[in-house]
Backbone as numpy.savetxt, mean C-alpha at the origin, in Angstrom:
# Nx Ny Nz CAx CAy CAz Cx Cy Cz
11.45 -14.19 -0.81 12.05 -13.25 -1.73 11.04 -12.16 -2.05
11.59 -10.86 -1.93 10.69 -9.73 -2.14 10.40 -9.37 -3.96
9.32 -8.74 -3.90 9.17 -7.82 -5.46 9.02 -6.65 -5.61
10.25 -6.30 -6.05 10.40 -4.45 -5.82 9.29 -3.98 -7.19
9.68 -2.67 -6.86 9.03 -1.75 -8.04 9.94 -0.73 -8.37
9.91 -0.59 -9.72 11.31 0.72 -10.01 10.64 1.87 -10.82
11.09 2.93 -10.47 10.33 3.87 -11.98 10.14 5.22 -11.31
9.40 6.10 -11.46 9.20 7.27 -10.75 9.04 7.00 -8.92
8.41 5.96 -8.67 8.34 6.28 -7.56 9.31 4.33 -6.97
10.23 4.39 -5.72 10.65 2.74 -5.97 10.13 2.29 -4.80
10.41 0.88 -4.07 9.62 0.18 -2.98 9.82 -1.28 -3.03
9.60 -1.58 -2.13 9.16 -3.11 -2.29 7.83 -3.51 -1.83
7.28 -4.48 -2.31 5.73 -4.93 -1.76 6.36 -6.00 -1.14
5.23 -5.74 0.00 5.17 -6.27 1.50 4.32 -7.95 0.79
6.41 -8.46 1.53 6.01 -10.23 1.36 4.85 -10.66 1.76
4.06 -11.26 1.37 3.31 -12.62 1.79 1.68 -11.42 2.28
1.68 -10.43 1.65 0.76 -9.61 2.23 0.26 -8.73 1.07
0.81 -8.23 0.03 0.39 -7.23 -0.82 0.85 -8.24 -2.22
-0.13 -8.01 -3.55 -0.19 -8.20 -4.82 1.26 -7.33 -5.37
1.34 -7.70 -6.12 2.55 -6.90 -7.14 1.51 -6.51 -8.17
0.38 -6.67 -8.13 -0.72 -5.93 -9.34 -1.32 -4.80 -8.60
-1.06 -4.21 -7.39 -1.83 -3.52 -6.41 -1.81 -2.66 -7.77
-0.60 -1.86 -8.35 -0.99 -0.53 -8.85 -2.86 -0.75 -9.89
-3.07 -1.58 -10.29 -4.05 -1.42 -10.52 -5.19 -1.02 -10.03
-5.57 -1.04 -9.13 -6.37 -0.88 -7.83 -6.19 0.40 -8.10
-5.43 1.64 -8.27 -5.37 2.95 -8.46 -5.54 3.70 -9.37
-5.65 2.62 -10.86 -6.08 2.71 -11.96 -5.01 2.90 -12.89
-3.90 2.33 -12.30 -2.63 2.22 -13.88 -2.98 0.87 -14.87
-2.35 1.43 -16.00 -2.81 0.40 -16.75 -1.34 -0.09 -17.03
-1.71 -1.43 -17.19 -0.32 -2.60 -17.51 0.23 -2.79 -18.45
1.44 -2.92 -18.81 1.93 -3.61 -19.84 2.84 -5.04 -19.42
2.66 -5.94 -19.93 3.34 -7.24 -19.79 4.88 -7.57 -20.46
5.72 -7.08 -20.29 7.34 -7.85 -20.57 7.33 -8.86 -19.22
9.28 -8.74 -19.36 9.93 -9.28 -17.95 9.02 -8.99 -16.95
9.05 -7.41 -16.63 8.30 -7.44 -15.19 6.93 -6.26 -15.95
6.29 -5.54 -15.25 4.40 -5.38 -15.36 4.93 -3.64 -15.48
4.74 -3.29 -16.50 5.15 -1.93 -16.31 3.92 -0.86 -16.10
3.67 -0.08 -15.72 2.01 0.85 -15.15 2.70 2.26 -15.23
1.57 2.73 -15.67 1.75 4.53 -15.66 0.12 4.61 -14.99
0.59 5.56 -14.05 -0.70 6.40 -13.74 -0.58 7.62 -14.73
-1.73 8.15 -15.00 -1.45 9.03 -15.79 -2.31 10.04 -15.14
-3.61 9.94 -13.74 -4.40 11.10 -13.44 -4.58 10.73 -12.39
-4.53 11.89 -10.82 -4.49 12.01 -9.61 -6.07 11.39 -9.10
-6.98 11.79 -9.58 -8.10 11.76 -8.67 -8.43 10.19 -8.99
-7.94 8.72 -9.89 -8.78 7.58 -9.19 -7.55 6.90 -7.94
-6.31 8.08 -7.95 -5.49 7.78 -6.40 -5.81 8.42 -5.80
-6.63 9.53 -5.56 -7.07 9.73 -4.49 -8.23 9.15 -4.07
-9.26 8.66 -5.07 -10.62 7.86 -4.66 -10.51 6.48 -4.21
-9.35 5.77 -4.34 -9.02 4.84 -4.08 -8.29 4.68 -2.43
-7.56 5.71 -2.47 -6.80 6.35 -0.89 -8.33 6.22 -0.28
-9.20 7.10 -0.62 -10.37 7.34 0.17 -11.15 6.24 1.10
-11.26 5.35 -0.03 -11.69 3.82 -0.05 -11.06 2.73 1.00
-9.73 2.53 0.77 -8.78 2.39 1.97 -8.89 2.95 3.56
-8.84 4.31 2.97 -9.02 4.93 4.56 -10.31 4.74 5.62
-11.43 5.45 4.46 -12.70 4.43 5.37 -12.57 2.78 5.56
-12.53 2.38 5.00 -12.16 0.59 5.51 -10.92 0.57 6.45
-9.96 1.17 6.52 -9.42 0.99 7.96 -9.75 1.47 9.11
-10.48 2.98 9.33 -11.00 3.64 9.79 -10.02 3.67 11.29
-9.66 3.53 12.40 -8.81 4.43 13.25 -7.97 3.27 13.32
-7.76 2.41 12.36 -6.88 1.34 12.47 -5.99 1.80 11.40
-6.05 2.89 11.00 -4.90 3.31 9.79 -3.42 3.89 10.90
-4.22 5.41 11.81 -3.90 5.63 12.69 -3.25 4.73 13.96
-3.67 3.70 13.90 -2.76 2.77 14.76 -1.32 2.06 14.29
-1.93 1.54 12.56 -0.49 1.09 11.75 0.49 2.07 11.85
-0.49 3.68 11.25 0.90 4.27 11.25 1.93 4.61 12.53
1.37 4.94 13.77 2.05 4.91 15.04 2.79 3.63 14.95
2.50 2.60 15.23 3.15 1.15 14.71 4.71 1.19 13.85
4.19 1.38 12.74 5.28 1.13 12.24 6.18 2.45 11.72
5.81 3.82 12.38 6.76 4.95 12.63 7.51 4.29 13.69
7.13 3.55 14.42 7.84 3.08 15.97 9.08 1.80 15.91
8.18 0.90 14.88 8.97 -0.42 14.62 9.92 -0.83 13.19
10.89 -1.19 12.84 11.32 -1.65 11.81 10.91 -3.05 11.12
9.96 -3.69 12.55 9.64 -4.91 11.89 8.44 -5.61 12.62
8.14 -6.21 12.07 6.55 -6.89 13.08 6.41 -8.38 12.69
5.60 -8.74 13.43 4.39 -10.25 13.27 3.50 -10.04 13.69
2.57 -11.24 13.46 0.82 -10.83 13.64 1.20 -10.60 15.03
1.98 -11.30 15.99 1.61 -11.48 17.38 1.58 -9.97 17.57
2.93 -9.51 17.03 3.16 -8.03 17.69 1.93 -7.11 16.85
1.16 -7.04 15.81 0.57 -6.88 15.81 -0.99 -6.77 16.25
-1.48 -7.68 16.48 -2.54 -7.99 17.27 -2.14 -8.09 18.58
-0.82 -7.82 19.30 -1.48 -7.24 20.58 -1.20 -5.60 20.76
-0.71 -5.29 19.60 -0.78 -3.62 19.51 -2.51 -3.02 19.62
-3.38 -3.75 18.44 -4.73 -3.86 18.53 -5.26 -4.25 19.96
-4.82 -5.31 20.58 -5.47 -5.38 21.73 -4.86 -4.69 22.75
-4.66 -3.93 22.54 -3.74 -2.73 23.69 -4.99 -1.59 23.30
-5.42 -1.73 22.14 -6.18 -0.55 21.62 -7.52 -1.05 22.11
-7.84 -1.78 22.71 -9.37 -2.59 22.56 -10.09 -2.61 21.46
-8.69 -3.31 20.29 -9.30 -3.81 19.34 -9.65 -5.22 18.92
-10.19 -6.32 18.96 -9.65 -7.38 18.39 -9.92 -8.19 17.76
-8.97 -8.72 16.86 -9.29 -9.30 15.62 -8.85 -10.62 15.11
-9.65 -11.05 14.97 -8.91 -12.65 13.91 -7.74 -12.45 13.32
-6.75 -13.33 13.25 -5.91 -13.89 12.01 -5.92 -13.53 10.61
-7.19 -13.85 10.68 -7.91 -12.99 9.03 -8.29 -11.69 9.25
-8.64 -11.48 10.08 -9.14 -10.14 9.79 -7.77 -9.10 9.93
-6.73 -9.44 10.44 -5.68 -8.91 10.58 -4.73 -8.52 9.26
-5.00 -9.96 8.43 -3.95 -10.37 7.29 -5.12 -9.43 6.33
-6.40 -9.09 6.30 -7.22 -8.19 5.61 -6.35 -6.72 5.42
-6.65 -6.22 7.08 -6.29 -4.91 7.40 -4.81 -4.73 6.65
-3.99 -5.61 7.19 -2.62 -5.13 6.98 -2.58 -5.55 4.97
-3.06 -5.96 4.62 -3.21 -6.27 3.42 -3.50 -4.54 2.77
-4.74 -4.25 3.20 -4.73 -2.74 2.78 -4.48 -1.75 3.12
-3.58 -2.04 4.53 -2.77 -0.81 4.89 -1.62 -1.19 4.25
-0.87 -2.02 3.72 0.46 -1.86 2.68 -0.21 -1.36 1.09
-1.32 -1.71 0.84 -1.64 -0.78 -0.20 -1.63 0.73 -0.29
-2.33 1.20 1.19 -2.47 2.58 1.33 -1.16 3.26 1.06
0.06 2.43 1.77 1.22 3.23 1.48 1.53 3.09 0.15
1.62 2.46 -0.49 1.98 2.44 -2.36 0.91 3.39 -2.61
-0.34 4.14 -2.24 -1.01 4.26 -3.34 -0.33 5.50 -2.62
-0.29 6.34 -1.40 0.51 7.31 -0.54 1.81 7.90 -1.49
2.70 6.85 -1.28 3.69 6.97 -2.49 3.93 7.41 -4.05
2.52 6.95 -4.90 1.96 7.42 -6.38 1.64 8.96 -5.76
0.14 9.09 -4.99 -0.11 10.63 -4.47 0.81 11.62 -4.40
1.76 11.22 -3.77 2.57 12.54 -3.14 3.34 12.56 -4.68
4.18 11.41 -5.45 4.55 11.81 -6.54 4.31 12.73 -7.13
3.08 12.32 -7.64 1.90 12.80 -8.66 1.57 14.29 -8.23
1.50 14.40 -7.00 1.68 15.95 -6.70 2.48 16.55 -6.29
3.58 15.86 -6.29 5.03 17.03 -6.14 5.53 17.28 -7.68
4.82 16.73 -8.51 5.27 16.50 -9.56 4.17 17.01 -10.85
3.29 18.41 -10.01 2.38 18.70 -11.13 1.33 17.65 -11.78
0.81 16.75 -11.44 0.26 15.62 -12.07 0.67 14.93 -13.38
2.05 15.06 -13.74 2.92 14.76 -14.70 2.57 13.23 -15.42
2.28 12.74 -14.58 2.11 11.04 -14.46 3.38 10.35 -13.47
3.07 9.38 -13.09 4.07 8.37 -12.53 4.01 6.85 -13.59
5.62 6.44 -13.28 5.41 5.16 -14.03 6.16 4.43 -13.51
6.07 3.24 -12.94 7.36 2.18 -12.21 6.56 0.59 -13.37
8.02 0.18 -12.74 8.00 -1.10 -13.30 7.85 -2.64 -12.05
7.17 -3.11 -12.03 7.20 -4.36 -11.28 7.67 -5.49 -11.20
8.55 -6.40 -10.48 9.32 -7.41 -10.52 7.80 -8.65 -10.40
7.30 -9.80 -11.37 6.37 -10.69 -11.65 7.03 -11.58 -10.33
């Protein structure tokens, strides 16, 4: 069962792979009801955080995104032999790492572009616990 997010920007986090606390990582702060409610309220610790992401994937961002512009759906297999098509290759873990913070990159992608189509207004969604 998935855990969406609702609010300025919506989504679901990627089962069995991404936190439902990621927005923190970008620097929203929480509130605790039913589900985790977060406002970003300023662009630059999502973009320092994007930054952070991007060097740690480094031309493996560029591979997800070809990837999954291409596919509606994956597994490690099809994953890791996309990587080893690339002469990349990687553990189990090191895979469930990468793809761990390439589904972050896109949520934090998602706050960014908000946040700047939107004058730096703030963003605020709510999280399913």
């Amino acid at each position: 069962m998935g855990r969406y997010y609702h609010g300025d920007v919506d989504g679901k986090f990627w089962f069995a792979v991404q936190s439902s606390s990621v927005p923190e990582r970008f620097g929203a702060i929480s509130y605790e009801p039913n589900y985790t409610e977060y406002g970003f309220e300023e662009l630059q610790p999502i973009k320092e955080e994007l930054e952070v992401i991007v060097k740690e994937l480094g031309n493996k961002l560029d591979l997800f995104n070809e990837f999954f512009d291409n596919n509606n759906s994956y597994n490690d297999e099809m994953l890791l032999d996309m990587f080893k098509e690339n002469n990349i290759k990687l553990t189990d873990k090191e895979l469930r790492h990468y793809l761990s913070e390439y589904a972050d990159y896109c949520f934090g992608e998602k706050i960014r572009v908000y946040m700047e189509d939107n004058e730096n207004s703030g963003c605020y969604i709510q999280a399913e616990h």
